[in-house]
mmCIF file of the N, C-alpha and C atoms, coordinates in Angstrom:
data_MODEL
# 
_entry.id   MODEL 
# 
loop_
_atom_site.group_PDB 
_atom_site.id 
_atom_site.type_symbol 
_atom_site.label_atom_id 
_atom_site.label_alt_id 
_atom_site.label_comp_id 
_atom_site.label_asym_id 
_atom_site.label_entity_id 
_atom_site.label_seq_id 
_atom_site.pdbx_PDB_ins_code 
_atom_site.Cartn_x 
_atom_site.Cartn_y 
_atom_site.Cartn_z 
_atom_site.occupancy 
_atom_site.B_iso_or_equiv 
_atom_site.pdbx_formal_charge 
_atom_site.auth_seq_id 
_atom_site.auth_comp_id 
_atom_site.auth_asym_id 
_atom_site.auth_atom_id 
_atom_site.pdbx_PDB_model_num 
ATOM 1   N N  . UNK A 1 1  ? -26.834 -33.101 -21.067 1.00 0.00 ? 1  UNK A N  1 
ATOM 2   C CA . UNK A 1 1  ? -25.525 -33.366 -20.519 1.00 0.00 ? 1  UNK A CA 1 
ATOM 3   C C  . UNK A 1 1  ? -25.468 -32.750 -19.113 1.00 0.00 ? 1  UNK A C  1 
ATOM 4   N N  . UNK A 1 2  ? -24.965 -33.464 -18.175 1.00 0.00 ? 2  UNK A N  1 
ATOM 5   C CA . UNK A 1 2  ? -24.992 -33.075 -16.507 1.00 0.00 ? 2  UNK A CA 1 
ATOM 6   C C  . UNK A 1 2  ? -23.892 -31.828 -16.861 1.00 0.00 ? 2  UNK A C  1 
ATOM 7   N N  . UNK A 1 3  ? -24.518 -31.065 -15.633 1.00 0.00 ? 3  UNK A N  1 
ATOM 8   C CA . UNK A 1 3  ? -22.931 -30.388 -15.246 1.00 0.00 ? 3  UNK A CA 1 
ATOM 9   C C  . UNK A 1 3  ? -21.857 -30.546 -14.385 1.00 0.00 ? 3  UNK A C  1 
ATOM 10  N N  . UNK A 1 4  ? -21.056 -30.690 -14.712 1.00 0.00 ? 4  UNK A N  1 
ATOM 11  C CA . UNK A 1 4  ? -19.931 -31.344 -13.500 1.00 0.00 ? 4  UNK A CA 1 
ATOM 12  C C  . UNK A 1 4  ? -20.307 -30.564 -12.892 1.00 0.00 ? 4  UNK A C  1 
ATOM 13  N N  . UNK A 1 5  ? -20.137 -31.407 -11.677 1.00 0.00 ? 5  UNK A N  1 
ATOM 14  C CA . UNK A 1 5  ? -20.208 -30.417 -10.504 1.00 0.00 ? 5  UNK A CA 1 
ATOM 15  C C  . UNK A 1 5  ? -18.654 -30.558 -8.959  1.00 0.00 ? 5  UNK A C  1 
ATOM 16  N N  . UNK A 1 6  ? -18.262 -28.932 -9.025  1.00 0.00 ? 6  UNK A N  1 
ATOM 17  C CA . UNK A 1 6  ? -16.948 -29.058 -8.409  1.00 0.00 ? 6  UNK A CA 1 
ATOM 18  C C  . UNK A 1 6  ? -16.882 -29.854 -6.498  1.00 0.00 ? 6  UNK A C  1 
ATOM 19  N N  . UNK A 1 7  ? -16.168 -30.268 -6.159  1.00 0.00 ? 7  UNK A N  1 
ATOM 20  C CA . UNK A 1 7  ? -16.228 -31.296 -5.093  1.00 0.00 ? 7  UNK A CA 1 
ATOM 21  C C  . UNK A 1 7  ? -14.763 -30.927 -4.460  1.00 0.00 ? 7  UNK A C  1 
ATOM 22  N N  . UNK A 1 8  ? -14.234 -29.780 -3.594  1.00 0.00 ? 8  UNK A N  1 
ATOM 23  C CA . UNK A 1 8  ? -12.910 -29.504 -3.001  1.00 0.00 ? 8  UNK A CA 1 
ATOM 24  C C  . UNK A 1 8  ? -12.837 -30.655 -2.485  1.00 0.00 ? 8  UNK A C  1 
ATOM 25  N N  . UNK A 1 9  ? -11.037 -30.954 -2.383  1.00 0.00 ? 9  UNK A N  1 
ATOM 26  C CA . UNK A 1 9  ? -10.667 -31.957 -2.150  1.00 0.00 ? 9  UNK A CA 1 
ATOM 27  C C  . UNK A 1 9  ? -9.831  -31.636 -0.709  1.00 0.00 ? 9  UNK A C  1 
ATOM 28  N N  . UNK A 1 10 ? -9.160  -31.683 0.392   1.00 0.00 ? 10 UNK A N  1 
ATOM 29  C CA . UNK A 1 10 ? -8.797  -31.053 1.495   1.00 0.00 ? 10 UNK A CA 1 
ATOM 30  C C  . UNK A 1 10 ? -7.238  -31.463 0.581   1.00 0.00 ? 10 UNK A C  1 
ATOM 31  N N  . UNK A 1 11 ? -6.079  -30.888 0.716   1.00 0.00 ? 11 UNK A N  1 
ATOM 32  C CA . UNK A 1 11 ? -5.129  -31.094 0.420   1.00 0.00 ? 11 UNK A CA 1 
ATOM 33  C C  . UNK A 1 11 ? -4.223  -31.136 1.380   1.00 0.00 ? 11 UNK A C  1 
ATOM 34  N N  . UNK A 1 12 ? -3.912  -32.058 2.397   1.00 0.00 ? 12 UNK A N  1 
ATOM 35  C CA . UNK A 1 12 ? -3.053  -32.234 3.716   1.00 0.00 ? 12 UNK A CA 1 
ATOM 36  C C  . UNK A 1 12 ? -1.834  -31.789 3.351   1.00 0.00 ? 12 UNK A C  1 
ATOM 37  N N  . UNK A 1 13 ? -1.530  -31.050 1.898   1.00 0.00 ? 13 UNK A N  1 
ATOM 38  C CA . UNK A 1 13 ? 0.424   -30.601 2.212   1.00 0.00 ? 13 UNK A CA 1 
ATOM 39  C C  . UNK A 1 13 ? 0.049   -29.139 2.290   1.00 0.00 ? 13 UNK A C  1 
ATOM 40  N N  . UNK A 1 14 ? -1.683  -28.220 2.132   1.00 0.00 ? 14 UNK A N  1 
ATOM 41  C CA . UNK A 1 14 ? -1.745  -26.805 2.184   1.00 0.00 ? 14 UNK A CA 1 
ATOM 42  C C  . UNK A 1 14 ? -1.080  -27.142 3.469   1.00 0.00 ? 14 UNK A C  1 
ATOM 43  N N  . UNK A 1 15 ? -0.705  -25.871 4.064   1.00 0.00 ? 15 UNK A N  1 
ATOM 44  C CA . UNK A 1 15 ? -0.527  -25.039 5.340   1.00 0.00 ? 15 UNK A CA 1 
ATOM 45  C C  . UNK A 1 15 ? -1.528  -23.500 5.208   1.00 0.00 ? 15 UNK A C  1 
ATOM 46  N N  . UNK A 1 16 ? -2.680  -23.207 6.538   1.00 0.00 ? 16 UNK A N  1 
ATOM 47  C CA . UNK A 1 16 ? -3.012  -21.966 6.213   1.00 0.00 ? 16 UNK A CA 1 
ATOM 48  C C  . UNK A 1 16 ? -2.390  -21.003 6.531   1.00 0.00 ? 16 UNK A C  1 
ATOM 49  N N  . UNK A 1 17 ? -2.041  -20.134 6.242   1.00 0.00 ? 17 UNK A N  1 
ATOM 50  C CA . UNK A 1 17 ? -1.356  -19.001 6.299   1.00 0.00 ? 17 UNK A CA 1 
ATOM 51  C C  . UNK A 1 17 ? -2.158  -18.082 6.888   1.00 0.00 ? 17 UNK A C  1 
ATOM 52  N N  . UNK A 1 18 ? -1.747  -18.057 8.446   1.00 0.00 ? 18 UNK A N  1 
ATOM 53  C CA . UNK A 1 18 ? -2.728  -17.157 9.317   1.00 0.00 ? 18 UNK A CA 1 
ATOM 54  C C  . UNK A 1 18 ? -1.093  -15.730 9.761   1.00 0.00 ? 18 UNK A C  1 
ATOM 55  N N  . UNK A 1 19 ? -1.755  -15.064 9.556   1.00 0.00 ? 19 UNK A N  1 
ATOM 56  C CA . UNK A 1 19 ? -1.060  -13.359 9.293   1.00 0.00 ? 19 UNK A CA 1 
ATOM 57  C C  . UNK A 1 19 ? -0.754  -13.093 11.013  1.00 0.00 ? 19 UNK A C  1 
ATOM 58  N N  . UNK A 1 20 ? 0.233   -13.008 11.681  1.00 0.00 ? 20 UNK A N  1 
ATOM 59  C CA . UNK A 1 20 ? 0.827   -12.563 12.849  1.00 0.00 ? 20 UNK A CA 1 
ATOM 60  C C  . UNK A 1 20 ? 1.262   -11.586 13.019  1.00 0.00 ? 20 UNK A C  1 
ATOM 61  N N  . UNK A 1 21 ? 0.740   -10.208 13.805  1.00 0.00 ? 21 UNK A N  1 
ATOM 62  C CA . UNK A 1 21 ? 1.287   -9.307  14.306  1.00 0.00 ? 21 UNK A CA 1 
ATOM 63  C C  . UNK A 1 21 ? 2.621   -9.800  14.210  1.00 0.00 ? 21 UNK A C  1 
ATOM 64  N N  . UNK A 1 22 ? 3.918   -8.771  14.155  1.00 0.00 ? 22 UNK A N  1 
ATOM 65  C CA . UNK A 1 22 ? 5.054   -8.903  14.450  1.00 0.00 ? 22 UNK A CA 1 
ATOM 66  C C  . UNK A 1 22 ? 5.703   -7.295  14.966  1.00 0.00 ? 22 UNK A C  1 
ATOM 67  N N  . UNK A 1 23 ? 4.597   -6.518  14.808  1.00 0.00 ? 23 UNK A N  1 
ATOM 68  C CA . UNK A 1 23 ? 5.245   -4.912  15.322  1.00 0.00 ? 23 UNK A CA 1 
ATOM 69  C C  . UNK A 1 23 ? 3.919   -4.383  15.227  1.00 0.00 ? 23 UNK A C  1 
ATOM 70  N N  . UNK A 1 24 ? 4.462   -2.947  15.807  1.00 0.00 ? 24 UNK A N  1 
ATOM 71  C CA . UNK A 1 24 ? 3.525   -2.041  15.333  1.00 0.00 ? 24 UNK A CA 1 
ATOM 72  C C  . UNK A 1 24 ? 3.549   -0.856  14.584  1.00 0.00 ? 24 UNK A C  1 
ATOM 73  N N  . UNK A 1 25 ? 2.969   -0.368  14.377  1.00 0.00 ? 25 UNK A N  1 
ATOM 74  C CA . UNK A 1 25 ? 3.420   1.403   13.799  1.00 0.00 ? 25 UNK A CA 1 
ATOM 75  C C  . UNK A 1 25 ? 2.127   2.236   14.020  1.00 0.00 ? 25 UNK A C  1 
ATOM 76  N N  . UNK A 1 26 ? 2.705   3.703   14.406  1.00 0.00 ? 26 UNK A N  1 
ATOM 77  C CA . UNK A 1 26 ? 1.694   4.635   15.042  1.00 0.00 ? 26 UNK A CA 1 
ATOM 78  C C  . UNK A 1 26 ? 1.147   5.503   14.067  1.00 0.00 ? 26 UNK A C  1 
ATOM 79  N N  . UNK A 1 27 ? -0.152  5.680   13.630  1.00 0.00 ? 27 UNK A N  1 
ATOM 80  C CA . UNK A 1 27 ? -1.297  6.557   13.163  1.00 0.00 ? 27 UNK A CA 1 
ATOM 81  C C  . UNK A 1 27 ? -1.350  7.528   13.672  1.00 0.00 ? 27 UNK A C  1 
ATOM 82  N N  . UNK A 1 28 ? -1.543  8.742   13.279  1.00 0.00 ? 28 UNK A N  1 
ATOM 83  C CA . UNK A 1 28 ? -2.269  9.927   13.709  1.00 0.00 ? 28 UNK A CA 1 
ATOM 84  C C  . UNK A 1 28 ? -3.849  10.259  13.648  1.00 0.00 ? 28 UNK A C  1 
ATOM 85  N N  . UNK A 1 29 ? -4.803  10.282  14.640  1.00 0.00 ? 29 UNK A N  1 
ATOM 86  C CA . UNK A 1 29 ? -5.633  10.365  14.311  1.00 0.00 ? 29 UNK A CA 1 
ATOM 87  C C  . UNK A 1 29 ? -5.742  11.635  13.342  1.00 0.00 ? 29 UNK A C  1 
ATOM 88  N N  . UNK A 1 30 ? -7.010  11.826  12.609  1.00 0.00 ? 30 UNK A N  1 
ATOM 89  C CA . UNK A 1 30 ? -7.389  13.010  11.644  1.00 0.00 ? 30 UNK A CA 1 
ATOM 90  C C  . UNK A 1 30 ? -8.834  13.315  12.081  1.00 0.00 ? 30 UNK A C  1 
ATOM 91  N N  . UNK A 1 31 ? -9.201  14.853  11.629  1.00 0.00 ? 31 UNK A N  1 
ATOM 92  C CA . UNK A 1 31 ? -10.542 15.105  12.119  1.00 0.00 ? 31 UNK A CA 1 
ATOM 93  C C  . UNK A 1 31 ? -11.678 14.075  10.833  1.00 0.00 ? 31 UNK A C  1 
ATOM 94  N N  . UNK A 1 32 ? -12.574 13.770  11.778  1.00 0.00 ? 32 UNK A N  1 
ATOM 95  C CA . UNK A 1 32 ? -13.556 13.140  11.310  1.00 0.00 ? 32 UNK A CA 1 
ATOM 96  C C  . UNK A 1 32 ? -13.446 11.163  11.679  1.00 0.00 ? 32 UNK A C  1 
ATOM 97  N N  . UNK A 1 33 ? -11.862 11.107  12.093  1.00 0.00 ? 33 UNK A N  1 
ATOM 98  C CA . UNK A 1 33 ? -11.702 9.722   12.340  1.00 0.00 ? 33 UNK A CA 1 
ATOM 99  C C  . UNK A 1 33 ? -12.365 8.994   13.158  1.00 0.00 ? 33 UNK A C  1 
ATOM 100 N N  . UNK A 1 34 ? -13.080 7.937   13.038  1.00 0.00 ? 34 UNK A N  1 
ATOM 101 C CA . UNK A 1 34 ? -13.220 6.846   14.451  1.00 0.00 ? 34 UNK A CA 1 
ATOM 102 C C  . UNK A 1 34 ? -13.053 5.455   14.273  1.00 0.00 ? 34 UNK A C  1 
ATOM 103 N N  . UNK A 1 35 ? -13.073 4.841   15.845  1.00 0.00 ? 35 UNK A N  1 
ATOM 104 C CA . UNK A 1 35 ? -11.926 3.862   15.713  1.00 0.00 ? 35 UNK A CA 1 
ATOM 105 C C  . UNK A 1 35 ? -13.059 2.890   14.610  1.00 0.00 ? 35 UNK A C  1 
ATOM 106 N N  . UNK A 1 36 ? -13.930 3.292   14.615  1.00 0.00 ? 36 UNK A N  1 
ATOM 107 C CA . UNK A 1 36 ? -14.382 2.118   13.478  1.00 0.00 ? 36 UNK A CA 1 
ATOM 108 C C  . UNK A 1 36 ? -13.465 2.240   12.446  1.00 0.00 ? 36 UNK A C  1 
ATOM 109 N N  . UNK A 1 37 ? -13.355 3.011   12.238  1.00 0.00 ? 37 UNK A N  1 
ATOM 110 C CA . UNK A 1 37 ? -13.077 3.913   9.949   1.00 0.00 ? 37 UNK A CA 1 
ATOM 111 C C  . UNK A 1 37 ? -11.887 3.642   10.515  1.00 0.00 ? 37 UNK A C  1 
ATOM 112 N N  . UNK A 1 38 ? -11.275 3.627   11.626  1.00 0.00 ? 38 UNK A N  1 
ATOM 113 C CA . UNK A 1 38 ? -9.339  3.093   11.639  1.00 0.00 ? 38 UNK A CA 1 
ATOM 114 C C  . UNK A 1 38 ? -9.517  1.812   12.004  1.00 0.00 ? 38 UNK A C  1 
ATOM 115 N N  . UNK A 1 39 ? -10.035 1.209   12.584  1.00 0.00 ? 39 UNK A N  1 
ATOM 116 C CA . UNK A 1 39 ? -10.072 -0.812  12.555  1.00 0.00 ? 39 UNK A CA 1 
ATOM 117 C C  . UNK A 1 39 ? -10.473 -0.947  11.408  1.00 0.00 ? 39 UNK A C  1 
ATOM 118 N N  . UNK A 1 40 ? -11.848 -0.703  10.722  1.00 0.00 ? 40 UNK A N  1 
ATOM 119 C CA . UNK A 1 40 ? -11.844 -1.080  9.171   1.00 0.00 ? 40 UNK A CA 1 
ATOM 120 C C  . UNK A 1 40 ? -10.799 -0.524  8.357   1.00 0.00 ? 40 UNK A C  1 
ATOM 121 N N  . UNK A 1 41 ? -10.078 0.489   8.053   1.00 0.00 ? 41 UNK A N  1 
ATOM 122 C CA . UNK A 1 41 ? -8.749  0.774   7.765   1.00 0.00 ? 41 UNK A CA 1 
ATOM 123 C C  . UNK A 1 41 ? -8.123  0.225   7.481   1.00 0.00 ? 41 UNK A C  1 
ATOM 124 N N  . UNK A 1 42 ? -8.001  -0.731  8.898   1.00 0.00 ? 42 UNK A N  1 
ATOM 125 C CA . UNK A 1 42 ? -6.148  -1.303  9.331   1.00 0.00 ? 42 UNK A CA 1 
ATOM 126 C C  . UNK A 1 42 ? -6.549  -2.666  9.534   1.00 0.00 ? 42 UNK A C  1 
ATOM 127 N N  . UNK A 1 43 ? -7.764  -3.203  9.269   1.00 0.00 ? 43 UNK A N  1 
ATOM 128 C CA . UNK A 1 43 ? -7.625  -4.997  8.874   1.00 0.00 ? 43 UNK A CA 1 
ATOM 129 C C  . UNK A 1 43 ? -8.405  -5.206  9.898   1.00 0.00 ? 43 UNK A C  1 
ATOM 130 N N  . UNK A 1 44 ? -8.173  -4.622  11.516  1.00 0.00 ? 44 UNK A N  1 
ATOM 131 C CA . UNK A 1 44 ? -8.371  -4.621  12.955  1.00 0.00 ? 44 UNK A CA 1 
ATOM 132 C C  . UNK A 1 44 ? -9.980  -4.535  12.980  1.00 0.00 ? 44 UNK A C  1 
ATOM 133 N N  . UNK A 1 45 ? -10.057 -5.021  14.334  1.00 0.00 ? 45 UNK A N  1 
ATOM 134 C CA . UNK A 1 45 ? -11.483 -4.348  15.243  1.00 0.00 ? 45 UNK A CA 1 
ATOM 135 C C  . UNK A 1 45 ? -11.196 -3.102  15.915  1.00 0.00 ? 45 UNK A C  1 
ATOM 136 N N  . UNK A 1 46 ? -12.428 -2.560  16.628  1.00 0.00 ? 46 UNK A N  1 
ATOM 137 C CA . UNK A 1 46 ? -12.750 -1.848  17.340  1.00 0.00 ? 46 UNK A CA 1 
ATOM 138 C C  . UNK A 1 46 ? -11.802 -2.275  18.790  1.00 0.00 ? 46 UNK A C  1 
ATOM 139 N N  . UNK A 1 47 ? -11.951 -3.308  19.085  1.00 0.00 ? 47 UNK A N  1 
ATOM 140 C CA . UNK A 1 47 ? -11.865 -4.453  20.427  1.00 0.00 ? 47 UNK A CA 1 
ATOM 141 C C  . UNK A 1 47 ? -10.239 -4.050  20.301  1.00 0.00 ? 47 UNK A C  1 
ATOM 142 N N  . UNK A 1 48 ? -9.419  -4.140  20.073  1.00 0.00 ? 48 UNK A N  1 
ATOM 143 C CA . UNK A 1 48 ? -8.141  -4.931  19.429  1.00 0.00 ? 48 UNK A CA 1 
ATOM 144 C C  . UNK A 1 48 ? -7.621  -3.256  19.489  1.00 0.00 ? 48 UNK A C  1 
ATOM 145 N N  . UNK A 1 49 ? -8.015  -2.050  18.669  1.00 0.00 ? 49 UNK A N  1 
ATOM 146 C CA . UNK A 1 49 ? -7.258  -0.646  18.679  1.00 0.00 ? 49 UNK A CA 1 
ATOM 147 C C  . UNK A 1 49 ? -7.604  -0.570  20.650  1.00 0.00 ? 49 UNK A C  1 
ATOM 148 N N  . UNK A 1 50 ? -8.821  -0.801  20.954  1.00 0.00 ? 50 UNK A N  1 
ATOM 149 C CA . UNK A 1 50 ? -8.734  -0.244  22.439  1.00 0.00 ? 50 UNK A CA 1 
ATOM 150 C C  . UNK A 1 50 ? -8.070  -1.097  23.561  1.00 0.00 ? 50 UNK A C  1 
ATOM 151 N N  . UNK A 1 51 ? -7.893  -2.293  23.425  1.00 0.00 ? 51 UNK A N  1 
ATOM 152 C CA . UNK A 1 51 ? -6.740  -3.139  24.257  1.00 0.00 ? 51 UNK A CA 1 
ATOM 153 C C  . UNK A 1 51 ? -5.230  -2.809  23.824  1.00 0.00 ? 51 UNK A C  1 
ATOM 154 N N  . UNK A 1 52 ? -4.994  -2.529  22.579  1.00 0.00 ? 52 UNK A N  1 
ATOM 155 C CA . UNK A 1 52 ? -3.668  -2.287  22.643  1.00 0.00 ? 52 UNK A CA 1 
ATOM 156 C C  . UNK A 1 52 ? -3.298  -1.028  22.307  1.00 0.00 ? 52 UNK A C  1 
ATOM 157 N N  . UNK A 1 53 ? -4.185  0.129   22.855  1.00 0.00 ? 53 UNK A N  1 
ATOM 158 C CA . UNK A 1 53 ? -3.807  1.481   23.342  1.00 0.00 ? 53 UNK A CA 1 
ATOM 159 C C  . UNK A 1 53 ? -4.050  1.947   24.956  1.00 0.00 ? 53 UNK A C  1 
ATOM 160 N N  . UNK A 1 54 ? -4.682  0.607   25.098  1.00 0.00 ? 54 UNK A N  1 
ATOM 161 C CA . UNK A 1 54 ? -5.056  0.945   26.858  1.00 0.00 ? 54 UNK A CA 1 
ATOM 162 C C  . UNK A 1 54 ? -6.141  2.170   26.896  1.00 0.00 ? 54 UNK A C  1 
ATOM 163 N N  . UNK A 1 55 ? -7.454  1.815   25.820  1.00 0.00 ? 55 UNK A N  1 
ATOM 164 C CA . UNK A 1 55 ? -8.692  2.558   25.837  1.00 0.00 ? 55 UNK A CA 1 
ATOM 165 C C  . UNK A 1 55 ? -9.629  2.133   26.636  1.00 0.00 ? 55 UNK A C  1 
ATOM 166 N N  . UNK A 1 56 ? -9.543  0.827   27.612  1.00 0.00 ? 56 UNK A N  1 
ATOM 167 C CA . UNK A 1 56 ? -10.580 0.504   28.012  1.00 0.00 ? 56 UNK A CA 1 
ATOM 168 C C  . UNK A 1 56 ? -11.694 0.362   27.189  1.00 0.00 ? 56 UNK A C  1 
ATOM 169 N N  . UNK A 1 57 ? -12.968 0.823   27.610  1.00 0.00 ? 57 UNK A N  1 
ATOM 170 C CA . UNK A 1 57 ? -14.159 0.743   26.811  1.00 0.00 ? 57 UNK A CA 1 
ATOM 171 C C  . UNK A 1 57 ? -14.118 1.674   25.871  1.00 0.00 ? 57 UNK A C  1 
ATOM 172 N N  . UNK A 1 58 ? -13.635 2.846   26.413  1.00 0.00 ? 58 UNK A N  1 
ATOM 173 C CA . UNK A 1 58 ? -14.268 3.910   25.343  1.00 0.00 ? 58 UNK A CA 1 
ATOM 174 C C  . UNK A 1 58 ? -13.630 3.965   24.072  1.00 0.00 ? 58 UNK A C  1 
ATOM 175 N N  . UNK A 1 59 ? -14.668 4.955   23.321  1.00 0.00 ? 59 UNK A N  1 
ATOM 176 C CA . UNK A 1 59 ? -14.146 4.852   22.049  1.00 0.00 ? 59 UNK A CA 1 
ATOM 177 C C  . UNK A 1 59 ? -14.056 6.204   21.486  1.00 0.00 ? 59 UNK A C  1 
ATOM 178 N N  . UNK A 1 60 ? -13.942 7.097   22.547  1.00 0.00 ? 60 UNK A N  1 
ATOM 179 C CA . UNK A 1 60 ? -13.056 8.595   22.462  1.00 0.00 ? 60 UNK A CA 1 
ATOM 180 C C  . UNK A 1 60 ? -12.384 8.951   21.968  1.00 0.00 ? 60 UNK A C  1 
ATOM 181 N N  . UNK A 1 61 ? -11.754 9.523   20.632  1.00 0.00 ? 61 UNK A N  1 
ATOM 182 C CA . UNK A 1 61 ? -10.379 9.553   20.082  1.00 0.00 ? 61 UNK A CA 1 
ATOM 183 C C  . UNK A 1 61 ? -10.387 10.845  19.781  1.00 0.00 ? 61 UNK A C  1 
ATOM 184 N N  . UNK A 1 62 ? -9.319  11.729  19.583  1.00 0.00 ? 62 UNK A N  1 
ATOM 185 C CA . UNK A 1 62 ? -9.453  13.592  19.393  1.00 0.00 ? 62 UNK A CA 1 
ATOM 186 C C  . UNK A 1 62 ? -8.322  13.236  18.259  1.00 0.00 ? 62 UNK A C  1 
ATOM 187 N N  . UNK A 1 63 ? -8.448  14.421  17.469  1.00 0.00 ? 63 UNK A N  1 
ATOM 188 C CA . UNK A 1 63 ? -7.611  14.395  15.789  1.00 0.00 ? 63 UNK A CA 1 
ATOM 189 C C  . UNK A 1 63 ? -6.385  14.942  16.672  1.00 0.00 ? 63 UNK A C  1 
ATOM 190 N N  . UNK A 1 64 ? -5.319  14.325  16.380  1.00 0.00 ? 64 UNK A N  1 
ATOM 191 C CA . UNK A 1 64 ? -4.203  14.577  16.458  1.00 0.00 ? 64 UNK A CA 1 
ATOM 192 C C  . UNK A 1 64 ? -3.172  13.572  17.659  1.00 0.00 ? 64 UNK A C  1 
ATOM 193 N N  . UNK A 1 65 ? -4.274  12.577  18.138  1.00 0.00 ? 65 UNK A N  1 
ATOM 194 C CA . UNK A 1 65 ? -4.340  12.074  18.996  1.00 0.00 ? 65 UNK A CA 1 
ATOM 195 C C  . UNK A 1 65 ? -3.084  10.938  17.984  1.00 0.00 ? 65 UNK A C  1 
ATOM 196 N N  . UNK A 1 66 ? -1.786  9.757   18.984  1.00 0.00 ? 66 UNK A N  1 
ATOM 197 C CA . UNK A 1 66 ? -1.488  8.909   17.779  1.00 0.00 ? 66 UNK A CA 1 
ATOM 198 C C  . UNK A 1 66 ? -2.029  7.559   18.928  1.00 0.00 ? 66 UNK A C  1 
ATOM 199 N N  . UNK A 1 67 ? -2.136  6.472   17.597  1.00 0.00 ? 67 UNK A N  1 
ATOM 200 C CA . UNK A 1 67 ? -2.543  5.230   17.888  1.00 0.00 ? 67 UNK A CA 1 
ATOM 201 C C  . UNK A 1 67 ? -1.768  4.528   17.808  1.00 0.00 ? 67 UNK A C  1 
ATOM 202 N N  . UNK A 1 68 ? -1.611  3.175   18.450  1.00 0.00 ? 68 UNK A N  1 
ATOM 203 C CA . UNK A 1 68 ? -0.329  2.681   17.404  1.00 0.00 ? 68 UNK A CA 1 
ATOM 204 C C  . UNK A 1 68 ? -1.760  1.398   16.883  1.00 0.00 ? 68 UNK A C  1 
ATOM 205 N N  . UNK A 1 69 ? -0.683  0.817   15.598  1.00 0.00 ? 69 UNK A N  1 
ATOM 206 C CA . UNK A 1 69 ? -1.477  -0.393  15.264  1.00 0.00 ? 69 UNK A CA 1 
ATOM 207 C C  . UNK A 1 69 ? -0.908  -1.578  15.018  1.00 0.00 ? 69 UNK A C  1 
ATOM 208 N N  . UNK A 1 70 ? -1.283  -2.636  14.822  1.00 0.00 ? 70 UNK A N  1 
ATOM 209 C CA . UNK A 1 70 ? -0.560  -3.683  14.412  1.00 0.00 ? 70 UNK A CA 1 
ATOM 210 C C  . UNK A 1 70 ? 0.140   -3.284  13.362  1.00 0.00 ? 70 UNK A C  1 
ATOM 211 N N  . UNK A 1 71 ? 0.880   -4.488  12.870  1.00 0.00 ? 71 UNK A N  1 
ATOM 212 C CA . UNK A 1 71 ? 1.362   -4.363  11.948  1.00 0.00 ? 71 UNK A CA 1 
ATOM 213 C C  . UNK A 1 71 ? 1.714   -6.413  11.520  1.00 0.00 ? 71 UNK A C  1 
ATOM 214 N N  . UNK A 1 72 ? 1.806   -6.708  10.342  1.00 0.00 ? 72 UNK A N  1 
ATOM 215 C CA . UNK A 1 72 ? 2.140   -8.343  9.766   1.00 0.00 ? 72 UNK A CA 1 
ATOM 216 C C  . UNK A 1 72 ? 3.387   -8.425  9.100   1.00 0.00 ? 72 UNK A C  1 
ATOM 217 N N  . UNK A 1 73 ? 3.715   -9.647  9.477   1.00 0.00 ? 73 UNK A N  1 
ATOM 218 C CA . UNK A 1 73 ? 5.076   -10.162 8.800   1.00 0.00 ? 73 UNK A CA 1 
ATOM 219 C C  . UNK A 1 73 ? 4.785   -10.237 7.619   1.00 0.00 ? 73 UNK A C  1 
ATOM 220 N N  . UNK A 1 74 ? 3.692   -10.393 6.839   1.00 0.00 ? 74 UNK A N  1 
ATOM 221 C CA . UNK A 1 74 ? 3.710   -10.704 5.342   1.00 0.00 ? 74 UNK A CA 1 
ATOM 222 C C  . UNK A 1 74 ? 3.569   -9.550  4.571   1.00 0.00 ? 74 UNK A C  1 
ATOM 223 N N  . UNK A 1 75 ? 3.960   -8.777  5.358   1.00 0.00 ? 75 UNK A N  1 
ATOM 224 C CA . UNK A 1 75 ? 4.152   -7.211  4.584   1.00 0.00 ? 75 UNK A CA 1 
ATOM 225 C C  . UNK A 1 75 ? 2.439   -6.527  4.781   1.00 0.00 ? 75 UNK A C  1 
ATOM 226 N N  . UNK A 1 76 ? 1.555   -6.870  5.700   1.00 0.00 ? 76 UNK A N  1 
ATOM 227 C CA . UNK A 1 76 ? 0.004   -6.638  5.684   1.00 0.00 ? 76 UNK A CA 1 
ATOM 228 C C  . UNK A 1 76 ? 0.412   -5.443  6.641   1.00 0.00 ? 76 UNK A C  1 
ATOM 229 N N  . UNK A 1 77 ? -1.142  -5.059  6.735   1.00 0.00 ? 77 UNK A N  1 
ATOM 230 C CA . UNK A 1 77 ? -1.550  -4.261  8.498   1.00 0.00 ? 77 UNK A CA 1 
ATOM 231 C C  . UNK A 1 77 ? -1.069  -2.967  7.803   1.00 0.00 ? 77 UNK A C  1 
ATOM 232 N N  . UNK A 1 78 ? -0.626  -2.406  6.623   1.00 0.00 ? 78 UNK A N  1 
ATOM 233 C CA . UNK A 1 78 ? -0.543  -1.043  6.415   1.00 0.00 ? 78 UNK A CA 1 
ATOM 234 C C  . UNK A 1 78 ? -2.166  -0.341  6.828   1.00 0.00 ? 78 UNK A C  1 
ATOM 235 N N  . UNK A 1 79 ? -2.095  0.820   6.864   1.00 0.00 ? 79 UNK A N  1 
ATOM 236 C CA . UNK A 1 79 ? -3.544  1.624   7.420   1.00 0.00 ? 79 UNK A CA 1 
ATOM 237 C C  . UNK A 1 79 ? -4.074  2.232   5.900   1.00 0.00 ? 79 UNK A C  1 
ATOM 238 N N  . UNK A 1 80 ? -5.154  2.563   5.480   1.00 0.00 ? 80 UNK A N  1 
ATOM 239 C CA . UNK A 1 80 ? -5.457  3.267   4.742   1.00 0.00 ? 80 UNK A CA 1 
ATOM 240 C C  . UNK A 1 80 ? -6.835  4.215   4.381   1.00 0.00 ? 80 UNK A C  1 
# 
């Protein structure tokens, strides 16, 4: 006996649901933090914490330092 085999169908009434900044909220850095371990964190890149803290290139951060981060309308972008 074959196995069915599954075949997605495109469904033109989905809509994708792409997640939009709508604010932000500010982090404290902690010792041992970097912006990797806070972009993987917070959903984010590396790229994305240093354009919207005005880091330029670097990726310098001191504990106690605050960040801000995105934040999503669908209730997303908490940090953890």
């Amino acid at each position: 006996m074959p196995i069915p085999r599954f075949s997605p169908t495109p469904n033109p009434r989905l809509i994708p649901v792409i997640p939009i900044p709508t604010g932000y909220s500010t982090i404290v850095v902690r010792p041992g933090n970097t912006l990797t371990s806070i972009a993987s964190g917070c959903g984010t890149t590396v790229a994305a914490l240093q354009a919207f803290n005005d880091l330029g290139s670097s990726t310098a951060i001191y504990a106690g330092e605050r960040l801000r981060v995105f934040t999503l309308g669908l209730g997303l972008g908490t940090c953890h």
